[in-house]
C-alpha positions as CSV (number, residue, x, y, z in Angstrom):
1,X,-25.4,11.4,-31.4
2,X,-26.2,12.4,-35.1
3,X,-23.9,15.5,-34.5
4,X,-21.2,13.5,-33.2
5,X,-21.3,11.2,-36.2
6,X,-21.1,14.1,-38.4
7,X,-18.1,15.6,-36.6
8,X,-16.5,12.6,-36.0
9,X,-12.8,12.6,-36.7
10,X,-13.0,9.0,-37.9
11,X,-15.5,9.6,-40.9
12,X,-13.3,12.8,-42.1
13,X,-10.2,10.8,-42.2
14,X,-11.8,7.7,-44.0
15,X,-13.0,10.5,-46.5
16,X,-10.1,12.1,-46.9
17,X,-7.2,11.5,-49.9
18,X,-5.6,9.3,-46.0
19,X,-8.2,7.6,-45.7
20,X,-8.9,6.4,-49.5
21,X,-4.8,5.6,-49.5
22,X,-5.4,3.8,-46.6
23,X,-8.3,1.8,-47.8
24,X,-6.5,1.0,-51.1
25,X,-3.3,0.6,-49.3
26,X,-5.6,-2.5,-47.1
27,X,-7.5,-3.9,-50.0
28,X,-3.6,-4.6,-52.0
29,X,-2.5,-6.2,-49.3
30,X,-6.1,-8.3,-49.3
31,X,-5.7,-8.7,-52.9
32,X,-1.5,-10.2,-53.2
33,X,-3.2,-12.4,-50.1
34,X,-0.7,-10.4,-47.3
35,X,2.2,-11.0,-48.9
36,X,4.6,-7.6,-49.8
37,X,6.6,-9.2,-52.7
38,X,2.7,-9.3,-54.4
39,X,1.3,-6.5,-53.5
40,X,4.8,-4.5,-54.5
41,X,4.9,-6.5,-58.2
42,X,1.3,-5.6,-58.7
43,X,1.5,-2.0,-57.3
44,X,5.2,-1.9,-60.2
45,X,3.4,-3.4,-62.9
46,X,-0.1,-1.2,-62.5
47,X,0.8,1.6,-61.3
48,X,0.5,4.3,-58.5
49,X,-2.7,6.1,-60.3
50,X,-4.1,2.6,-62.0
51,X,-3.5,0.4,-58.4
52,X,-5.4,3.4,-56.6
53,X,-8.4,3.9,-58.6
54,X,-8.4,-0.6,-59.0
55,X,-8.6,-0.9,-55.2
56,X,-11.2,1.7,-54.1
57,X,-13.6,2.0,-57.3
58,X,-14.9,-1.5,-57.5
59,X,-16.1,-1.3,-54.0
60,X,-18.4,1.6,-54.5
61,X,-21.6,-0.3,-56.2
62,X,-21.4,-2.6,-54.0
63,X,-21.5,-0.8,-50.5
64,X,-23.6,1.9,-52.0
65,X,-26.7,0.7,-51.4
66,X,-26.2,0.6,-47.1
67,X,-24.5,4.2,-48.2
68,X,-27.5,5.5,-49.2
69,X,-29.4,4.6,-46.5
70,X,-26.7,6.0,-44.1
71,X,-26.9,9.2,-46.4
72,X,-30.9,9.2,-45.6
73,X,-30.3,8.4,-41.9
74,X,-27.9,11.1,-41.5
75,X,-30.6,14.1,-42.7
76,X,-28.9,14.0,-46.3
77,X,-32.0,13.9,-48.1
78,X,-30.2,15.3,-51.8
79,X,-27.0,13.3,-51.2
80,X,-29.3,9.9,-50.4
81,X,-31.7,10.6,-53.3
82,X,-29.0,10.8,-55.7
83,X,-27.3,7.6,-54.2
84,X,-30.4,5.4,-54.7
85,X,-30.5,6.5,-58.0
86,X,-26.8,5.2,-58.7
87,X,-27.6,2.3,-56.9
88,X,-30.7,1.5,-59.3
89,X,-28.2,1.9,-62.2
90,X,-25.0,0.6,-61.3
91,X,-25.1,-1.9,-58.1
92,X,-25.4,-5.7,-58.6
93,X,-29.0,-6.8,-57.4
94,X,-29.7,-10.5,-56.4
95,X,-32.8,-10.4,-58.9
96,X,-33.7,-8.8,-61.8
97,X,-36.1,-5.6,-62.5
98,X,-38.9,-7.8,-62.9
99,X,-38.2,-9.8,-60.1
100,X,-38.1,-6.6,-58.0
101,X,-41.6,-5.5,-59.2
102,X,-42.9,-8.7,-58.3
103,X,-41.9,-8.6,-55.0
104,X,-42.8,-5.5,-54.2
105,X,-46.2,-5.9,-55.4
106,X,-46.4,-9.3,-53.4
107,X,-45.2,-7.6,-50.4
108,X,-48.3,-4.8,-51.0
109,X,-50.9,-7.6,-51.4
110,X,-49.3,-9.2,-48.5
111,X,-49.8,-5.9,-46.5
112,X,-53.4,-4.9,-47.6
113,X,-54.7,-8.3,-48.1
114,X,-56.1,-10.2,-45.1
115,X,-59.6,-9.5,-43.1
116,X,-61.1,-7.2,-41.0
117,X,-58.4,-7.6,-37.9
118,X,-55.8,-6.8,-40.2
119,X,-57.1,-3.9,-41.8
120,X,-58.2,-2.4,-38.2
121,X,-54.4,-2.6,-37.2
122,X,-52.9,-1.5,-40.5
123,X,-55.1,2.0,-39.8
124,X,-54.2,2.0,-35.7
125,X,-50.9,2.0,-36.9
126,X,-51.3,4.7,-39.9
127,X,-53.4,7.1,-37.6
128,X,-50.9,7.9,-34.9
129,X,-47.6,7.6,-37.4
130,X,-49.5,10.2,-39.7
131,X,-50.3,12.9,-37.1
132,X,-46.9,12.7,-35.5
133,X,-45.3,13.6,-38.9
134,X,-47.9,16.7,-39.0
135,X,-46.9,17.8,-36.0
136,X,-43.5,17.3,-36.2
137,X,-43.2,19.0,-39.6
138,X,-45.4,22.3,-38.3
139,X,-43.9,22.0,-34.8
140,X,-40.6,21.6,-35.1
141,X,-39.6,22.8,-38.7
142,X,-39.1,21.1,-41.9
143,X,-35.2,20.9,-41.4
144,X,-36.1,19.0,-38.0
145,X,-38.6,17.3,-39.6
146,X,-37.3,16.0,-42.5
147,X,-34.2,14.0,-39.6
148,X,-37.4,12.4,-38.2
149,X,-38.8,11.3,-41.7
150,X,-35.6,10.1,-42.9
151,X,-35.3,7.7,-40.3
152,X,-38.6,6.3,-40.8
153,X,-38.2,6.1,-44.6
154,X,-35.1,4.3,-43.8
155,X,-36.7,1.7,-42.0
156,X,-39.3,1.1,-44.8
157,X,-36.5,0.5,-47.2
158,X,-34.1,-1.3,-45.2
159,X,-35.8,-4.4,-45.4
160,X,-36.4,-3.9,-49.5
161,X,-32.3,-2.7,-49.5
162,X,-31.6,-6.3,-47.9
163,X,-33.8,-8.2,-50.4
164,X,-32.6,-6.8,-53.0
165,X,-28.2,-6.4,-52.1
166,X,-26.9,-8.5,-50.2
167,X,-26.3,-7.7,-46.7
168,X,-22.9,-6.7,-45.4
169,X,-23.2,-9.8,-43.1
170,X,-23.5,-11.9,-46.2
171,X,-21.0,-14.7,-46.1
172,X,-18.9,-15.0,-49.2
173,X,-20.2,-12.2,-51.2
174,X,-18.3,-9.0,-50.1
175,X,-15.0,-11.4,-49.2
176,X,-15.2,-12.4,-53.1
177,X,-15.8,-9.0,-53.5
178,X,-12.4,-7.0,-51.3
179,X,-10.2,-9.9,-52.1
180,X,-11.0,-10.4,-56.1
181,X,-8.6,-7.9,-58.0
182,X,-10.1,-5.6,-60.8
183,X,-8.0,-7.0,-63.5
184,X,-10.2,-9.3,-66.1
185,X,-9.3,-13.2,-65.6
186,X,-7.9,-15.3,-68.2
187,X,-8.1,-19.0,-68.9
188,X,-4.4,-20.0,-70.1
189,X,-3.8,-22.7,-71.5
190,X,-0.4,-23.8,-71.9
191,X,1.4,-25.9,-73.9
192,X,1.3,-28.4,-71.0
193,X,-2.3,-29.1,-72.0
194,X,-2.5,-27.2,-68.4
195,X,-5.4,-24.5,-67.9
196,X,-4.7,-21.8,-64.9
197,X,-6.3,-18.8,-64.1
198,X,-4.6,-15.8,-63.5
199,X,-4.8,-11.6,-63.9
200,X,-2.4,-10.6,-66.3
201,X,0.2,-7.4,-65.0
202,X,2.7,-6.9,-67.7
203,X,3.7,-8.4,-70.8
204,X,6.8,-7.3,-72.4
205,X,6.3,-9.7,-75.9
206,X,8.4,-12.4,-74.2
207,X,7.2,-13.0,-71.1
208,X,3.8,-12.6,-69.3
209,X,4.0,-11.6,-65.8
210,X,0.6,-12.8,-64.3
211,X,-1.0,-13.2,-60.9
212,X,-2.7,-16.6,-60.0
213,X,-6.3,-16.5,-59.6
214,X,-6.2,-19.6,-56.6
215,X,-3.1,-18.7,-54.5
216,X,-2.5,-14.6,-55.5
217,X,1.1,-15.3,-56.5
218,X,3.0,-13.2,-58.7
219,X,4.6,-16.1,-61.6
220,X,5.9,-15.8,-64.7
221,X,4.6,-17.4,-68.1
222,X,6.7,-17.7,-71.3
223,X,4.3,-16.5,-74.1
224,X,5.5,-18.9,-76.5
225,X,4.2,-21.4,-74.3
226,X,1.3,-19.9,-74.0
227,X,-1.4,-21.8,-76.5
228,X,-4.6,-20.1,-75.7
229,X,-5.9,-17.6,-73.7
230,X,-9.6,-16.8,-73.1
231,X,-11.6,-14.0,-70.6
232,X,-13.9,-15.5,-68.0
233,X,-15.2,-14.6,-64.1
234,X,-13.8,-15.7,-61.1
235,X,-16.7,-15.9,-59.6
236,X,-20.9,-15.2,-59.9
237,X,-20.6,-11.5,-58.8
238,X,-19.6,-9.4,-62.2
239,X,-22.9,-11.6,-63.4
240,X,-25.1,-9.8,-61.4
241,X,-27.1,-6.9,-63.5
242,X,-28.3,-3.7,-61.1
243,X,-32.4,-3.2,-61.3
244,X,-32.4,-1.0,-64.3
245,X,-30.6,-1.4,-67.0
246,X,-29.6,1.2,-69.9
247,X,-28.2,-0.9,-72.1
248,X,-29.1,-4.5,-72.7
249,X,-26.3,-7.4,-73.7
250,X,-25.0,-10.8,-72.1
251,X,-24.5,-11.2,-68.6
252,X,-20.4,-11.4,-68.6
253,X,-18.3,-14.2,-70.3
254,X,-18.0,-17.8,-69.3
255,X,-17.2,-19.0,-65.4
256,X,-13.5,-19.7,-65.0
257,X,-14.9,-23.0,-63.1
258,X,-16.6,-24.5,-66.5
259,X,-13.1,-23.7,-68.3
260,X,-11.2,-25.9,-66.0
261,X,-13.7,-28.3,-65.9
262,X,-13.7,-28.6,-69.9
263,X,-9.8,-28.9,-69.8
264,X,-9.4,-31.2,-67.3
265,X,-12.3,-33.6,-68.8
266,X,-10.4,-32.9,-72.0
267,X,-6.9,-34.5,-70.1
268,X,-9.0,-37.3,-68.8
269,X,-7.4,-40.8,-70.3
270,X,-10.3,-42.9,-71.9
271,X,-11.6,-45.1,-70.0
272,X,-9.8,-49.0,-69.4
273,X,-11.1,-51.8,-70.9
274,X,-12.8,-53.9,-68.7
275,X,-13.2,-57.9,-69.0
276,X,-17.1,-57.4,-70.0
277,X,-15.5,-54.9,-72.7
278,X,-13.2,-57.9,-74.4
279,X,-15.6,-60.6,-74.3
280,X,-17.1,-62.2,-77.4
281,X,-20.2,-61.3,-78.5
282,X,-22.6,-64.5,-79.2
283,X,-23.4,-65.4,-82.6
284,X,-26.4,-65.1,-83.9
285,X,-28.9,-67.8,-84.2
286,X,-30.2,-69.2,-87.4
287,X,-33.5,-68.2,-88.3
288,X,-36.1,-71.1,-87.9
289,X,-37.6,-72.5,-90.7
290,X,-41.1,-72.9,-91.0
291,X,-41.8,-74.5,-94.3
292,X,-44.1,-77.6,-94.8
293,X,-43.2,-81.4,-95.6
């Protein structure tokens, strides 16, 4: 089955300079939201090279994680080790480094902790799992063996892998993910007093050609009109920090979702008067006296 997987015709095409076109060919289309007057404007105004390496780029931290482990599954011990490694470095995590410690150690005290029952099961377990991984390794060979201990290190880690990334099966996460395009967003606001979001794809000093961050339309905005313009995120994903980090800063810019809100408490007319608003207020009563006589 492993050889067939390896061989398979499917896997070399997806790999292939097809397959990526293919794949960045699928996401454009995901991205102008399936229609061709879009994804033609954007692939015009970004470019063959620029539109390729947008498309198929941003995916890779994301999936890499479930690639490593298909790398460690797949007897690619060098190719897997080296995938972890980027995925420490570069994929979004759902919690921090020291989050990740302190799960890991909770899941160790978890595992030795407990009494007597537990401990006798932990080492039926460990006896038998140990001396089939001797004698694999000095009765089959270390290139047969190391297939067999792949897989099981796969399944220790896949349940730390799904802790720690979200799972493919996640719902919301790897939609916002194909669909969201890797242009930066920008708050405009016009001189409307309107905020939109949108990607900007070409400016020529006159007019902005943009695409809209809530239908994926290519429009058009006059840059004299244009009053402000500010970077934000779509969405909570280009937040997310991998486990380690070389260098420390800020977490991303300001949600797109608080800049609308701000403008559009910003439009709201004040408040009517009411009738309690307009009444009178009663007048103050003279101070009693309390003198003698």
């Amino acid at each position: 089955m492993i050889k067939k997987i390896r061989r398979s015709s499917t896997v070399a095409l997806l790999l292939s300079p097809v397959g990526i076109l293919i794949i960045a060919a699928a996401r454009l289309l995901i991205i102008a939201d399936y229609h061709m007057n879009s994804a033609l404007a954007i692939l015009s105004s970004a470019g063959y090279v620029n539109t390729l390496l947008g498309t198929v780029f941003p995916l890779i931290p994301a999936f890499l994680p479930y690639l490593a482990l298909a790398l460690l599954y797949l007897n690619r011990v060098i190719a897997s080790v080296l995938a972890f490694l980027a995925t420490v470095l570069i994929s979004p995590a759902m919690i921090n480094r020291a989050s990740t410690t302190a799960l890991l150690l909770h899941d160790w005290h978890v595992t030795i902790g407990g009494g007597f029952w537990r401990h006798a099961l932990l080492i039926a377990l460990a006896v038998p799992a140990v001396t089939f991984a001797v004698l694999t390794i000095f009765g089959v060979g270390v290139q047969s063996a190391t297939q067999v201990i792949g897989t099981v290190a796969m399944i220790l880690l896949l349940p730390v892998i799904v802790r720690l990334y979200p799972a493919p099966v996640t719902a919301g996460f790897y939609t916002d993910i194909v669909r969201q395009p890797w242009l930066p967003a920008e708050a405009l606001t016009l001189a409307s007093h309107q905020t939109v979001i949108v990607y900007e794809l070409d400016s020529d000093g006159v007019w902005m050609e943009a695409l809209r961050a809530d239908d994926h339309s290519v429009v058009y905005y006059r840059l004299a009109d244009v009053t402000g313009r500010r970077l934000c995120q779509v969405s909570g994903i280009s937040s997310m920090r991998p486990v380690v980090t070389l260098v420390s800063g800020p977490s991303g810019s300001t949600s797109c979702d608080s800049l609308i809100s701000e403008a559009s408490a910003a439009e709201a007319p004040a408040p009517k008067p009411t009738p309690a608003m307009w009444q009178r207020p009663p007048a103050p009563v003279p101070p009693v006296s309390s003198g003698r006589g």
